[in-house]
N, C-alpha and C positions, 0 to 999 in steps of 0.2 A: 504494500500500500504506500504511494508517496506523503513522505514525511515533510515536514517544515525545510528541510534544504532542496529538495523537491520541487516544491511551489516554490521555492526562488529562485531555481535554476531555470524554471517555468518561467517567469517574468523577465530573467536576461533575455531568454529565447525570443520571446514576443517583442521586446525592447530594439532587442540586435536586427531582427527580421523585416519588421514593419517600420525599422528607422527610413524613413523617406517615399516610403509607401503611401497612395494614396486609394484608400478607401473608398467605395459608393452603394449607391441601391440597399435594398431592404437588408434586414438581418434574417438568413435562412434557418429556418430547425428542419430535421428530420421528422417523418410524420409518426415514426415511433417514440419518441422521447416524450418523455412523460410531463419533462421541465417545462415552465409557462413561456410563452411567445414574445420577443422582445420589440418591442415599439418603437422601433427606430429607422428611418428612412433618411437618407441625404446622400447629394450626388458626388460630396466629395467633405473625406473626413479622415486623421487620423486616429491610431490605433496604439493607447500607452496599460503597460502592464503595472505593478505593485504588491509584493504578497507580504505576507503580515501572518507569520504561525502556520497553520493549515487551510489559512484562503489565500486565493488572487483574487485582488479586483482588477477588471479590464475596465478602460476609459476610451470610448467614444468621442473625441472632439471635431465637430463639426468646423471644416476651414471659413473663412472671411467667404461671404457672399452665395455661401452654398446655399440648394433648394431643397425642399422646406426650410422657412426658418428654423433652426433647431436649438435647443439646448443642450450641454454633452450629456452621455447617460453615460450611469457606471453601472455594471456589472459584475458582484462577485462570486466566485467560483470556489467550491467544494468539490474536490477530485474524487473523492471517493474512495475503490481499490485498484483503478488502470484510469484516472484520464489522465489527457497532456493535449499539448496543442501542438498542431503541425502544420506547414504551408506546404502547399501543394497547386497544381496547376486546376483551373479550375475545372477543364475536362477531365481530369485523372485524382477524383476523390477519394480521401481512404476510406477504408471502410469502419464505417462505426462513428461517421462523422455528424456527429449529432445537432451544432448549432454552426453556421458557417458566413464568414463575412469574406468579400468578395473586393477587390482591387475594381478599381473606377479605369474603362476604354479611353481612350485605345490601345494601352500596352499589352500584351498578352495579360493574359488574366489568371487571377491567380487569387487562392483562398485560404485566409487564416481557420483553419479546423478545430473546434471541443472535440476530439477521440474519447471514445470513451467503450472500451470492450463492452467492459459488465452491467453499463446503466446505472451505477450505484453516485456518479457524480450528479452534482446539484449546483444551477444558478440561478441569480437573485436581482431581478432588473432593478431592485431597489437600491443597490450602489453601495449599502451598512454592512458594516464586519456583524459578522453572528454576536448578539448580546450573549453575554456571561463568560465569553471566552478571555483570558487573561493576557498579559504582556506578552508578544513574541519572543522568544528565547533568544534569535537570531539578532534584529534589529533595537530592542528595547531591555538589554538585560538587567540596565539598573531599577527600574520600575521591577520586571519581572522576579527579580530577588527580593526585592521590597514586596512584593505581594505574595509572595509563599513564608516569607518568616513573621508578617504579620497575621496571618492565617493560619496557623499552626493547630489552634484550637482547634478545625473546621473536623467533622468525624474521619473526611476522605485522606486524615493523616493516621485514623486507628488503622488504617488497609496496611499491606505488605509495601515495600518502596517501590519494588515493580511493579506493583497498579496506579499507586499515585503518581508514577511519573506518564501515565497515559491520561492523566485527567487535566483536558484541557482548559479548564478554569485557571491552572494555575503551571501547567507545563504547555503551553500552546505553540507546537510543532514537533513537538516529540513523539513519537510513534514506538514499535515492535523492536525494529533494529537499532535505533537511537536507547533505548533502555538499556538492552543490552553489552551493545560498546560504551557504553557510561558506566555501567556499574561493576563492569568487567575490569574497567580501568583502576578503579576502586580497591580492586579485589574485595566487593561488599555481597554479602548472600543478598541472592534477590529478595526472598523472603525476611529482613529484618522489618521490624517498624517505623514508617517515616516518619514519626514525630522523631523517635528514639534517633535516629538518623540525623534530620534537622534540626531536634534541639539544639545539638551542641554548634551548629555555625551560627545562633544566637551571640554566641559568646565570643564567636571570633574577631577581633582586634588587629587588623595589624598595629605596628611596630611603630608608633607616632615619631620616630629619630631615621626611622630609613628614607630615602629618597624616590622618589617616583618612582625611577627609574627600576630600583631597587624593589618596589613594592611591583611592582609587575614582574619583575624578573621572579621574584619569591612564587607567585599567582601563576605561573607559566609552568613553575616546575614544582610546585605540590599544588595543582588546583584542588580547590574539593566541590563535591555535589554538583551545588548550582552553576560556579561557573564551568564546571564540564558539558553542563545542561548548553552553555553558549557556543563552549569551542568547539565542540564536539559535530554539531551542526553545522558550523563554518570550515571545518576540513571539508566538510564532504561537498561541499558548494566550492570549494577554493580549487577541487578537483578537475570541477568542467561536468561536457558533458550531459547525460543525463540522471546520474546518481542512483539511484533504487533501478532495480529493472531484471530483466528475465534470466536465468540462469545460464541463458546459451543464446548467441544471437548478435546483437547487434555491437560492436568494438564500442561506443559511447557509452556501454556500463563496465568497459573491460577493467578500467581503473577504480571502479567504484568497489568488484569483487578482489582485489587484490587489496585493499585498503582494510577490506574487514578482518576484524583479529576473533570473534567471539562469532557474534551470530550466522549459526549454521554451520559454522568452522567442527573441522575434525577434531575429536577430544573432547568437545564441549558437551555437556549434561545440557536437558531441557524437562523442562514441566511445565503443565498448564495451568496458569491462575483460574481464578475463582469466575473470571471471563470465558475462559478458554482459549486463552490467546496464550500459544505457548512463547515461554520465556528461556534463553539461552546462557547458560554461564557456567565456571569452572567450581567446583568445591563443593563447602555445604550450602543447602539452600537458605537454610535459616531457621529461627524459631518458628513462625508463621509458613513454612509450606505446607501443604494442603495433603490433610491427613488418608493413606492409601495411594499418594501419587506415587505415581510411576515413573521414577527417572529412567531416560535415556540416551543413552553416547552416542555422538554421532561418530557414523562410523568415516574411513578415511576414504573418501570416495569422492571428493570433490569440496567444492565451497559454498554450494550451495544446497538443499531439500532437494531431494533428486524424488523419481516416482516408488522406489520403493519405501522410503520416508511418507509421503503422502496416502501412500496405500495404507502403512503401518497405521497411521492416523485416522483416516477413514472405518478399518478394523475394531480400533477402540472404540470409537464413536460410537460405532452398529453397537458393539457390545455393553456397553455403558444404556443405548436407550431400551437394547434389548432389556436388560436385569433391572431398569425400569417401568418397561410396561408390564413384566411378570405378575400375574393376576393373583391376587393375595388368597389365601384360602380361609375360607367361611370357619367362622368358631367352631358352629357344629361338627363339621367335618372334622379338625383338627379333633374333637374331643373324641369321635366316633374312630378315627387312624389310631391313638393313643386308648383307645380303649381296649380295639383288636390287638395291639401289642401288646398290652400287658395278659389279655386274657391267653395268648400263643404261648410266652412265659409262665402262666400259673398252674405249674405242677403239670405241662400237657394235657390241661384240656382241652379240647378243639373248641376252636371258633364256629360258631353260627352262621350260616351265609347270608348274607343281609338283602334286606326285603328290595323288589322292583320301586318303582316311584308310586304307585296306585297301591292304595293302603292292600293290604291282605292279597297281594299276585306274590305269587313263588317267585324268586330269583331265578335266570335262565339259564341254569345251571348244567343244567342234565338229569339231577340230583333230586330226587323229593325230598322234603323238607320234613326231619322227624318229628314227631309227634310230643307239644310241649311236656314236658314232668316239674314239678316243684323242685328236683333235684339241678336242674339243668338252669332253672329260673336261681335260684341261691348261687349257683356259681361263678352265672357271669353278675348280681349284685355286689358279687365280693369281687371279682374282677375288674368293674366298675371304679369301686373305691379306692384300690393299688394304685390305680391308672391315675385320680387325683394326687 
């Protein structure tokens, strides 16, 4: 799923591409896309990007003199688990091109693309960052450390540290793999607790006699937490590129799997939080992992979840909802299984065969059904009572 350096490598792209590009005519969507229709019409307009955490917003500026009068619109974008944007010729669209803006004639023509495989992205002709989302980790990290250690209280720090680093209130751009290569770096169990974790940068001080220069040199070579929470995202954008992306395939993530030290890497143990989103890292998991999990190594096969990984995952899955749709068994029955047990048990008496559903039908046994005795009746009442 693209992370917070993702959507900024996103925004170079569209930045770099559509610098002196001029834009025209309607804004296209595809007739399957669920997302709402964008109101925008001008014969000549450009095209600026901006991401902020896990959105981009695109901007709309309509040039001097263009028709309709326009005002610019913004647009922001939620990628989901696969979008990105692509330019392409406008005869030759990729596929899956869900909302598409179009270069203004005469030049050959040519189209800014939403790609989006899975459909799970989402835009917002309203122009607003999603409310409750916190400081970018990327662009705003003083603000964003200021708003995780004033909020410490908040319940989502009683969670394991691997969860609270996906909650975008207060970690906004961090994702799966960014967890991982964070806390990896740490050497810290995903499983401890983020307060227990965050408390202690409360306290941290630098050295009021060191020099700037000096205090960033300190910060560079023992970062803790939060500001890993910054640099850590800015490698992976300092890269190029497209950063996140498919196991096998295209040379612009070739630098991105070579970079990773933990996630998905050989050696590395994984479990699934309380989400299901499996978490990657070396040692223990911590106080808080998740009772009955199932750790497993990846084996040396590569650097990224290959298909027998994903099969193994799929497996569990079935089995997990199998042993929860398991139909529970009726009291009475339990008492009547636990009855015929003890009575098999008591001194070799035989069991009685037990009746059809329709009061007084014989069992369809083979077998007639012998004939009640008082003897036969005291035996299984004491058989009965063992069995409580």
């Amino acid at each position: 799923m693209p992370e917070g350096p993702e959507l900024h490598l996103a925004s170079h792209f569209v930045n770099e591409t559509c610098k002196g590009l001029v834009f025209g005519g309607c804004v296209e969507k595809s007739s399957v896309s669920r997302n709402p229709e964008v109101p925008f019409e001008s014969s000549a307009y450009h095209i600026s990007a901006l991401a902020r955490g896990k959105e981009l917003r695109l901007t709309l500026s309509p040039l001097p003199g263009a028709q309709p009068p326009q005002k610019p619109l913004s647009l922001v974008f939620r990628f989901g688990m696969t979008g990105s944007f692509q330019l392409a010729p406008a005869d030759a669209l990729p596929l899956h091109a869900h909302l598409r803006f179009y270069t203004a004639p005469p030049a050959p023509r040519l189209a800014l693309c939403f790609v989006d495989i899975r459909r799970f992205g989402h835009w917002d002709p309203g122009g607003e960052w999603q409310p409750g989302r916190g400081p970018c980790v990327l662009l705003e990290y003083e603000r964003f450390r200021d708003n995780v250690l004033r909020n410490l209280s908040d319940k989502a720090f009683d969670r394991p540290i691997c969860e609270a680093l996906l909650d975008q209130r207060f970690f906004n751009g961090i994702g799966n793999y960014l967890r991982a290569e964070i806390l990896y770096r740490l050497k810290m169990p995903p499983f401890e607790k983020a307060r227990t974790v965050l408390e202690s940068l409360q306290q941290c001080r630098p050295n009021p006699e060191l020099t700037l220069s000096q205090k960033i040199k300190a910060k560079l070579q023992n970062p803790d937490l939060l500001e890993l929470c910054h640099l850590v995202p800015k490698e992976v954008v300092q890269l190029g590129g497209k950063g996140y992306g498919p196991e096998r395939g295209e040379e612009d993530f070739a630098a991105f799997r070579a970079w990773l030290r933990c996630y998905g890497m050989p050696g590395m143990s994984s479990l699934r939080d309380r989400h299901g989103r499996t978490i990657w890292f070396q040692g223990d998991p911590g106080p808080l992992a998740p009772k009955g999990g199932r750790s497993r190594k990846r084996k040396p096969k590569g650097t990224q979840l290959g298909p027998e990984d994903r099969k193994e995952d799929l497996l569990l899955s079935r089995k997990s909802i199998s042993r929860t749709r398991r139909p529970k068994k009726h009291p009475k029955t339990i008492a009547q299984q636990s009855a015929g047990t003890s009575l098999q048990q008591n001194q070799g008496t035989p069991t009685p065969p037990k009746k059809g559903k329709r009061g007084g039908r014989p069992a369809t046994t083979g077998h007639r059904r012998p004939p009640k005795s008082k003897a036969n009746t005291q035996s299984r009442e004491t058989g009965g009572t063992s069995a409580s």
